[in-house]
DOLUM-641231 format. One line per 5 residues: for each residue z, x, y of C-alpha. Coordinates in nm, 3 decimals, padded with zeros to 5 digits. Layout:
<sites>
Z:X:Y; ...
</sites>
This chain:
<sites>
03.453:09.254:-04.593; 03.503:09.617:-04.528; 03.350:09.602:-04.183; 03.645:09.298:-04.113; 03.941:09.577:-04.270
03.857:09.836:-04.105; 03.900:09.644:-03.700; 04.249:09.531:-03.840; 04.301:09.915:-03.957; 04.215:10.047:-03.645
04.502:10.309:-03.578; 04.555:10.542:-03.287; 04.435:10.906:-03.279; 04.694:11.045:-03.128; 05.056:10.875:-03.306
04.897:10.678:-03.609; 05.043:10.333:-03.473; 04.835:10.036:-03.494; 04.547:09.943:-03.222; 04.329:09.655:-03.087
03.974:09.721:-02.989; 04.063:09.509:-02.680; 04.303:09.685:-02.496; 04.232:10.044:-02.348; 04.514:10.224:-02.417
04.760:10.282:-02.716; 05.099:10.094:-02.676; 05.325:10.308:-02.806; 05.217:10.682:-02.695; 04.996:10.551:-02.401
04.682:10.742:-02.537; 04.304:10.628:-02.484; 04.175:10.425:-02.713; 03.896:10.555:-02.834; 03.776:10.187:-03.010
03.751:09.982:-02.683; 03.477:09.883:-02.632; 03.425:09.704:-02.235; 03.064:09.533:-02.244; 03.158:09.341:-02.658
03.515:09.216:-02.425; 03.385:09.095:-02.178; 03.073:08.859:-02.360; 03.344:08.761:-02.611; 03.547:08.631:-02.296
03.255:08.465:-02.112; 03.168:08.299:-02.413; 03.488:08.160:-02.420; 03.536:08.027:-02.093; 03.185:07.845:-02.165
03.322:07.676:-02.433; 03.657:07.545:-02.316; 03.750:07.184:-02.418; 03.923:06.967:-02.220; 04.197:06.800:-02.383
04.176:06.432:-02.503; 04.501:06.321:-02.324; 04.312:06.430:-02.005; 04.029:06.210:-02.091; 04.209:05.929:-02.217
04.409:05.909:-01.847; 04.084:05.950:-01.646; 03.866:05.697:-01.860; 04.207:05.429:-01.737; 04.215:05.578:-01.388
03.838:05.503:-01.413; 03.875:05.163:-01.526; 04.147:05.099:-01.309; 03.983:05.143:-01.021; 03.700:04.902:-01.094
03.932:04.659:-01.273; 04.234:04.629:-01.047; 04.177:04.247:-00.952; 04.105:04.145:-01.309; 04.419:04.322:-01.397
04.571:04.214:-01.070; 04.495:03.831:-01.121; 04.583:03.879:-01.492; 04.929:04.048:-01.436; 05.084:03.929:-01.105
04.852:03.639:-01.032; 05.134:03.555:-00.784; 05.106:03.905:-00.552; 04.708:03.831:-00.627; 04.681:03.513:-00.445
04.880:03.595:-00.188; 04.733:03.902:-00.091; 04.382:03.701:-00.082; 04.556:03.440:00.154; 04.642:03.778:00.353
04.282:03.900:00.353; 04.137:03.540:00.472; 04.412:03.555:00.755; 04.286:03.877:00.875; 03.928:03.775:00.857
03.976:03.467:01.027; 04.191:03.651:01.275; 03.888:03.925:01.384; 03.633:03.694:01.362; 03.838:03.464:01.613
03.905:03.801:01.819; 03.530:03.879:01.802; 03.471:03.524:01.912; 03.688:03.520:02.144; 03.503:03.791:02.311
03.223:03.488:02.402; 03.302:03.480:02.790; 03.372:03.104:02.785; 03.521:02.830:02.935; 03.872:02.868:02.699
03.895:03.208:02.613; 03.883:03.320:02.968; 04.148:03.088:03.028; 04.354:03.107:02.727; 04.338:03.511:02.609
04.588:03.790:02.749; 04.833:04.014:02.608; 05.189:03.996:02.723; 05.091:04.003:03.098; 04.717:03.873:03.231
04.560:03.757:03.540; 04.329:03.451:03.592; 04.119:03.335:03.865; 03.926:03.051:03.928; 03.691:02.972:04.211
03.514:02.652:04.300; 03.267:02.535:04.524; 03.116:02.180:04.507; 02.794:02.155:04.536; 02.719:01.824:04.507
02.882:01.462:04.369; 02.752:01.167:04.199; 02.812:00.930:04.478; 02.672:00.991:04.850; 02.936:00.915:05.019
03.169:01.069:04.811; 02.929:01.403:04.800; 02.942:01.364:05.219; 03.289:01.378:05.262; 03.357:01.655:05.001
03.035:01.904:05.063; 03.144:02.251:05.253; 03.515:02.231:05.030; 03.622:02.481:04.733; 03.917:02.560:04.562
04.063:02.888:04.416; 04.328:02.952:04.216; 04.502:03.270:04.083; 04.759:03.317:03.802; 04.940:03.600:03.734
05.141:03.503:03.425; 05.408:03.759:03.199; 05.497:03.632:02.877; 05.702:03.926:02.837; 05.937:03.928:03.141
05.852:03.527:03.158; 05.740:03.544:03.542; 05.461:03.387:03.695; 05.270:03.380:04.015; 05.029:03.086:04.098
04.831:03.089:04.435; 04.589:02.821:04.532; 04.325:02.824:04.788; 04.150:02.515:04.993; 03.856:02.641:05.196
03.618:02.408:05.447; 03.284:02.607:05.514; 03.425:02.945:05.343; 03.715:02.922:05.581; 04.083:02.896:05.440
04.292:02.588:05.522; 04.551:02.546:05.282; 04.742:02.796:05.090; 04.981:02.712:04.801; 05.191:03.004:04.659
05.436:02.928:04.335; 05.656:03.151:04.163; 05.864:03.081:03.885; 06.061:03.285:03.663; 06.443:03.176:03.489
06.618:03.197:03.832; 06.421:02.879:03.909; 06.101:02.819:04.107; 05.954:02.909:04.492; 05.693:02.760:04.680
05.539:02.866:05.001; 05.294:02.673:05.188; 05.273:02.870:05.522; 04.999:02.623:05.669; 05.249:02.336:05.629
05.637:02.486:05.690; 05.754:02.783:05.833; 05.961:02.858:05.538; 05.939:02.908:05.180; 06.114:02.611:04.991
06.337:02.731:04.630; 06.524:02.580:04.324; 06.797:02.783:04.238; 06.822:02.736:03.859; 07.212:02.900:03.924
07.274:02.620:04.113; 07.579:02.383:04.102; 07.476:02.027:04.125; 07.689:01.770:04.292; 07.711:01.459:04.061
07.926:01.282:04.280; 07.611:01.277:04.580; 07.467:00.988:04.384; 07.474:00.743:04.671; 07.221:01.061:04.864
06.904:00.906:04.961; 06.696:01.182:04.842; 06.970:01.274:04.534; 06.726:01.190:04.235; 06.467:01.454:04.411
06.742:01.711:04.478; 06.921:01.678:04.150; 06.562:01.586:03.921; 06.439:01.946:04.111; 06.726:02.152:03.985
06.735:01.992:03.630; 06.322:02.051:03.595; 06.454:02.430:03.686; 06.731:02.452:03.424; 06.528:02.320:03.161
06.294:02.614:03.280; 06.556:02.822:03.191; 06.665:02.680:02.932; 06.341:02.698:02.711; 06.291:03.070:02.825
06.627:03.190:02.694; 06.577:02.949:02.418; 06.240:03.133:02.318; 06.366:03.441:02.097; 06.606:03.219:01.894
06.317:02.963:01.824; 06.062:03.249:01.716; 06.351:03.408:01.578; 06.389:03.102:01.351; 06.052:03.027:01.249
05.976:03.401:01.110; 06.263:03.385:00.924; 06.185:02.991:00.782; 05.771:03.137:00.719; 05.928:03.412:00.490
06.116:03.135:00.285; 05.831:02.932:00.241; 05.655:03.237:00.096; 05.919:03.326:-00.136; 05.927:02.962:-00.247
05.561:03.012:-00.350; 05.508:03.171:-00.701; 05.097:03.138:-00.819; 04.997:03.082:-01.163; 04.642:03.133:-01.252
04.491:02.784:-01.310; 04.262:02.745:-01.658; 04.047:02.570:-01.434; 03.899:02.948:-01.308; 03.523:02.992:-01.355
03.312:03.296:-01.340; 03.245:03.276:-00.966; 03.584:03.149:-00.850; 03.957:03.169:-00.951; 04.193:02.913:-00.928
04.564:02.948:-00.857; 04.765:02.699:-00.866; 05.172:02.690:-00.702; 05.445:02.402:-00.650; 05.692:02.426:-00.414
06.037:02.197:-00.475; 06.082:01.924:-00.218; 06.445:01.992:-00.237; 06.415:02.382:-00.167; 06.198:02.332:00.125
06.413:02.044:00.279; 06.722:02.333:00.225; 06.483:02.620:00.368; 06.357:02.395:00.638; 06.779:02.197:00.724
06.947:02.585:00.704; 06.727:02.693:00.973; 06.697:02.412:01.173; 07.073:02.398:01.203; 07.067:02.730:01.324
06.867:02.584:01.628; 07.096:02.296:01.698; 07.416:02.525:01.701; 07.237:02.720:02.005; 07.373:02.675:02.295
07.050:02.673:02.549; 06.877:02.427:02.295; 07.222:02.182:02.326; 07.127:02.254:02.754; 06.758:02.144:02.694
06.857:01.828:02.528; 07.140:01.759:02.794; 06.926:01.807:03.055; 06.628:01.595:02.940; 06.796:01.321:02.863
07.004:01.283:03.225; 06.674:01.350:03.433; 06.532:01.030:03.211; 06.842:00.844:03.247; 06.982:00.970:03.540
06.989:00.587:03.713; 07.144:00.466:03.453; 07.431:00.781:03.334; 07.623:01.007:03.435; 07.585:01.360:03.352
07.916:01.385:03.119; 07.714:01.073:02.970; 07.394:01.259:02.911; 07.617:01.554:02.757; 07.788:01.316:02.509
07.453:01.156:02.430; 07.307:01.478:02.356; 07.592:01.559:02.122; 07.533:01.294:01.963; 07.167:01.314:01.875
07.273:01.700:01.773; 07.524:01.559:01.540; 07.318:01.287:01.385; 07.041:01.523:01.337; 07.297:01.791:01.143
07.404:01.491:00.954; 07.029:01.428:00.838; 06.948:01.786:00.781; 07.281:01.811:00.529; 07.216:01.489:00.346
07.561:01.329:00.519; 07.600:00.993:00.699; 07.353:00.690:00.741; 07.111:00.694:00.426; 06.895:00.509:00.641
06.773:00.849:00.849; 06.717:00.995:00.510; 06.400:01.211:00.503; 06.281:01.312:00.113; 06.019:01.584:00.076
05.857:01.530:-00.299; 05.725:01.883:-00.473; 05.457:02.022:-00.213; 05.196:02.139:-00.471; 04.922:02.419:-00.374
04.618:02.504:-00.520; 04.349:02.778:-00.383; 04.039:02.880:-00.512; 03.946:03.327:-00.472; 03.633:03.425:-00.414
03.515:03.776:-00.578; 03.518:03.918:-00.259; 03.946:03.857:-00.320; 03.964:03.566:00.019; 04.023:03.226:-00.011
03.716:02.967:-00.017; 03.928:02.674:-00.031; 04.357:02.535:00.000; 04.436:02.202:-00.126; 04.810:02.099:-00.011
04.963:01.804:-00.116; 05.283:01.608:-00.051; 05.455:01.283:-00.024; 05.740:01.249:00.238; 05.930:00.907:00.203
06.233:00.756:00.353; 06.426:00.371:00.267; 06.107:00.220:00.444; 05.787:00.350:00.414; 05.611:00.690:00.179
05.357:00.895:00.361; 05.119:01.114:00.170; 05.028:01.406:00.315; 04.680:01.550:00.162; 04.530:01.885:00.351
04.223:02.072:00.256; 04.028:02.359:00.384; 03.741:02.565:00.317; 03.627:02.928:00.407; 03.265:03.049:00.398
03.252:03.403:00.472; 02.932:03.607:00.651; 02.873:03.962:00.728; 03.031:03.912:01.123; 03.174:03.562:01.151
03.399:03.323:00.928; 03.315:02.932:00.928; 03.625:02.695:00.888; 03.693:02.337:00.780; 04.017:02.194:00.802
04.057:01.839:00.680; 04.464:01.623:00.716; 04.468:01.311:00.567; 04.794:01.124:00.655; 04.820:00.754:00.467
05.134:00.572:00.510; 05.168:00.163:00.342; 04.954:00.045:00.683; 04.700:00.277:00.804; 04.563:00.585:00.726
04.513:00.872:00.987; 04.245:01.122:00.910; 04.255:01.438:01.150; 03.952:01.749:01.143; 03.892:02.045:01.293
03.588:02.271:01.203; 03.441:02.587:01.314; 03.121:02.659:01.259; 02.958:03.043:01.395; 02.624:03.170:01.398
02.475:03.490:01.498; 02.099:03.611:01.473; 02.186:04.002:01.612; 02.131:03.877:01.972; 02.305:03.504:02.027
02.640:03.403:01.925; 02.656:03.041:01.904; 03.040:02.863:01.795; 03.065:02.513:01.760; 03.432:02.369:01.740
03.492:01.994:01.693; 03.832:01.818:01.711; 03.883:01.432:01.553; 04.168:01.230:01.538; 04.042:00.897:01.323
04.292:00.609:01.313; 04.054:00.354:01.218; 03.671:00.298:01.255; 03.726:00.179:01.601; 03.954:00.419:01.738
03.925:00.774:01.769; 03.972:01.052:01.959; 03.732:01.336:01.968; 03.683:01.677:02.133; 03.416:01.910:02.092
03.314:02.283:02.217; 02.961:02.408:02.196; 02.918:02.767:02.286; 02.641:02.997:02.289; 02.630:03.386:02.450
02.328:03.627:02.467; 02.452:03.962:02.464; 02.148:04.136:02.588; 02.101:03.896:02.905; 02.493:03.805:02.878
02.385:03.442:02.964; 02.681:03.225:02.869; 02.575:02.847:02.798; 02.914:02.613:02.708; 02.984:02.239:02.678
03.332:02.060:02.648; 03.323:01.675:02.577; 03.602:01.462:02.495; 03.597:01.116:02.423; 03.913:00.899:02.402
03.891:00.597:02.171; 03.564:00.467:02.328; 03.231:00.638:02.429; 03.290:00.462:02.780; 03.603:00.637:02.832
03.668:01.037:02.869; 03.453:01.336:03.057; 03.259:01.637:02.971; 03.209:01.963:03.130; 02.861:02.181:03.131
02.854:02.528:03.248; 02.580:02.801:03.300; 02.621:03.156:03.366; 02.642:03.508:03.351; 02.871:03.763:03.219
02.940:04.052:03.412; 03.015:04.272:03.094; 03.377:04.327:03.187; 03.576:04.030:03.305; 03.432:03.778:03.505
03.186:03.472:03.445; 02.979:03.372:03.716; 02.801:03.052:03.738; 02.584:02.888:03.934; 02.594:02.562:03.775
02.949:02.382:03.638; 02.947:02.005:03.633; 03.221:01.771:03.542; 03.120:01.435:03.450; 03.378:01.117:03.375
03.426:00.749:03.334; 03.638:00.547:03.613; 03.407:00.198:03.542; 03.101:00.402:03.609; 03.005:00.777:03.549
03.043:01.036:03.760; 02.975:01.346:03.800; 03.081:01.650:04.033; 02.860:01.980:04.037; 03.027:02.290:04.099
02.939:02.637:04.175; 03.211:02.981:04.165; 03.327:03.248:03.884; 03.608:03.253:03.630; 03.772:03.623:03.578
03.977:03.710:03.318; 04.175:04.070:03.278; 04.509:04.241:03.128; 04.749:04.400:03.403; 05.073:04.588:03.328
05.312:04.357:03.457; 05.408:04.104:03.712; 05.609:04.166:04.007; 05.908:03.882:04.083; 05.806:03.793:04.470
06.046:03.843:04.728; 06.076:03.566:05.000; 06.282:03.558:05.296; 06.456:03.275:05.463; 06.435:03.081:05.169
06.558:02.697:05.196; 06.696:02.604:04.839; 06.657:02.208:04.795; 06.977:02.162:04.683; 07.102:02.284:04.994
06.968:02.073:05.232; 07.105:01.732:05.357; 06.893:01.397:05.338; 06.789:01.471:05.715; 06.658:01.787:05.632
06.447:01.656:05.316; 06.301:01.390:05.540; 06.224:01.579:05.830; 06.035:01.813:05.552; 05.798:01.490:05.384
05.720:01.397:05.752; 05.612:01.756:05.832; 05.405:01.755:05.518; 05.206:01.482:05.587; 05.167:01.500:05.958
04.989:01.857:05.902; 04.780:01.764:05.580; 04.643:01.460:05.776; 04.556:01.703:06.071; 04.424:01.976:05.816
04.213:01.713:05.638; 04.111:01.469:05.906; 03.809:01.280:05.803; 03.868:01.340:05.393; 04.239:01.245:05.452
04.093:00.858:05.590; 03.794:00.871:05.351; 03.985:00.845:05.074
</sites>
């Protein structure tokens, strides 16, 4: 007890005030202190730091930050099962999405032809190497074909170019270029000068008793509805963004009690009404544009054109825009009356947070018939591919329509093989079916692909086998593509060539000079041009043009 008094007595030597062992110097007078003592400080203070606590609040908000991180999709799927399920609709999207871009890597017969960014360039060359029938094969062996396409989705230009050859040698050359301005097309080998549709054009409706007005007046139409659609294109993607955000809002999950361990289910019902207003509001929107009122008008008087007049055609159209507005706002004849029951959704998420399978059903029903609409699909998920199965089921008070499409992937580290099949199943005897087997060896980048499609009846259709080899970059090459179809017997055509496939920057608008627009020239002038055609295709041709 004594030893404990005498460190709080501790008083300075020098002015009597009160001092700490700890500090080296008095306070008040600033003498020494002659009780520090340095080495007892400084254990007490590393002993101190070695047994610092941390507070419990601390350890409280990491042991939740903790479990949060390993619990978010049980508290996710708990909590907003809504923002859950459609975040795992988002995830399957994007996995389907790269596995079709990885896919679509397979140097094939359609992706070739059907990937590009905003501008692309395709080429296609054929040589036939032999036919079917002899005589046939006779006539045709020595002849190839090549086309190039030059296509910008972008500036909505495109150049096409086609190439006959005899023996390697070119004999025919085909050059079309289109854009909104209307269409040109140059065929050197047959007239001197490039023939146009101005799209600008005025037509003259009172030429109707012209010879050749149905081919001068059909031309120009075929061109405005070309321009048209193009300047009709933003307000139609325009419309469907906006109309795929309102079906998503409409959509609010639930989290079904039908979950199990492996799987949960989430179940959502969209109104029938709220659609049909989602789906009326925007589609209004489309009929009050004024290029989508031109495609209409125009569509209807090249149909009709024998039979009306253009101011016809333009009242008619009018009329089918009105009708429809009265449909989409519940107004006017109850018989065109379209009624969309509750669409109800139900999909099943895997622990890996994607969809394994969608169920969609529906009923749409009008004063004569219901039709129930029934849509499934499944998911499975591997390491570098996604397999898909999409199944519609349309049944109406007569028939029943069953439509599937499936993709099905496999990859062993060195082949990639994609199988896609297509079926449209009205009854047991008729059905349409299309299937496309694929295979690609990356280390000998041998492509192997097959295309058959089969209308109805095995005895009707074609199918197309091709062998080659990638070039690594952009270009197939094979030695071996045949065609095969039904005309009362099969046939079949072999072919030999390459099929290239690249981006470019853009597409240049070609410049032509001396230009003859058809809507220019008189009936003479048309005539003289169809004799000139075939006089030089039957000299360019000779034996093929009789053999035929």
């Amino acid at each position: 007890m004594s030893g404990e008094k005498s460190k709080k007595e501790l008083k300075c030597s020098n002015c009597n005030a009160e001092i700490k062992e700890t500090i080296k110097f008095c306070s008040k007078c600033g003498s020494k202190n002659e009780f520090y003592k340095e080495k007892e400080i400084e254990e007490k203070t590393e002993s101190a730091k070695k047994k610092v606590k941390i507070p419990k609040f601390v350890i409280i908000i990491a042991i939740i930050a903790f479990i949060g991180l390993f619990s978010f999709n049980v508290l996710a799927k708990t909590i907003f099962p809504d923002k859950y399920a459609k975040s795992a609709i988002i995830n399957s999207y994007q996995a389907i999405s790269n596995d079709s871009k990885e896919y679509n890597e397979i140097p094939g017969i359609v992706s070739l032809l059907l990937n590009g960014d905003n501008a692309s360039e395709k080429e296609l060359s054929l040589n036939i190497t032999d036919f079917s029938d002899d005589y046939v094969s006779s006539m045709l062996s020595g002849y190839g074909v090549k086309f190039n396409l030059q296509n910008d989705m972008k500036e909505n230009i495109m150049n096409l170019s086609m190439n006959i050859s005899e023996d390697e040698f070119d004999i025919l050359k085909v050059d079309f270029n289109a854009s909104k301005d209307g269409y040109i097309i140059n065929l050197p080998s047959l007239h001197d000068n490039p023939i146009g549709v101005d799209s600008n054009a005025e037509i003259n409706y009172d030429d109707v008793d012209s010879y050749y007005y149905y081919i001068r007046v059909g031309s120009i139409l075929q061109s405005k509805m070309l321009k048209a659609s193009i300047e009709s294109k933003s307000v139609i993607e325009d419309t469907y963004k906006k109309f795929s955000k309102d079906v998503i809002n409409l959509l609010n999950f639930e989290k079904s009690k039908n979950s199990n361990s492996s799987n949960d289910t989430f179940t959502a019902t969209i109104k029938g009404d709220d659609l049909y207003d989602a789906f009326s509001n925007r589609a209004v929107v489309l009929l009050d544009d004024e290029n989508i009122k031109n495609l209409i008008t125009y569509s209807i008087y090249l149909d009709e054109m024998y039979y009306l007049t253009f101011e016809e055609a333009e009242e008619n159209a009018q009329l089918i825009i009105d009708e429809y507005k009265e449909v989409l706002n519940n107004s006017g004849n109850s018989d065109n009356y379209v009624e969309i029951n509750d669409i109800d959704v139900t999909i099943s998420v895997n622990d890996g947070k994607k969809v394994e399978k969608m169920l969609i059903e529906s009923t749409l029903s009008n004063p004569y018939e219901t039709i129930g609409i029934n849509l499934t699909s499944q998911y499975g998920y591997e390491k570098d591919y996604v397999n898909s199965d999409y199944n519609l089921k349309l049944s109406s008070n007569n028939e029943i329509i069953m439509i599937s499409y499936d993709i099905n992937n496999s990859n062993d580290g060195k082949i990639n093989k994609r199988n896609t099949n297509f079926r449209v199943v009205e009854s047991q005897d008729r059905q349409i079916t299309v299937g496309l087997n694929e295979e690609y060896d990356k280390s000998t980048k041998e492509y192997i692909g097959a295309i058959k499609f089969t209308p109805y009846y095995e005895d009707e259709g074609f199918n197309i086998k091709l062998r080659g080899n990638y070039n690594g970059k952009d270009t197939l090459n094979f030695d071996n593509l045949s065609f095969g179809f039904y005309n009362y017997d099969f046939y079949e055509i072999n072919l030999a060539g390459y099929l290239k496939s690249k981006d470019i920057k853009s597409v240049d608008k070609v410049k032509y000079n001396n230009v003859e627009y058809l809507n220019e020239m008189s009936d003479m002038d048309i005539e003289y041009l169809f004799d000139e055609f075939e006089t030089k295709l039957e000299f360019i041709f000779g034996n093929l043009y009789y053999g035929f």
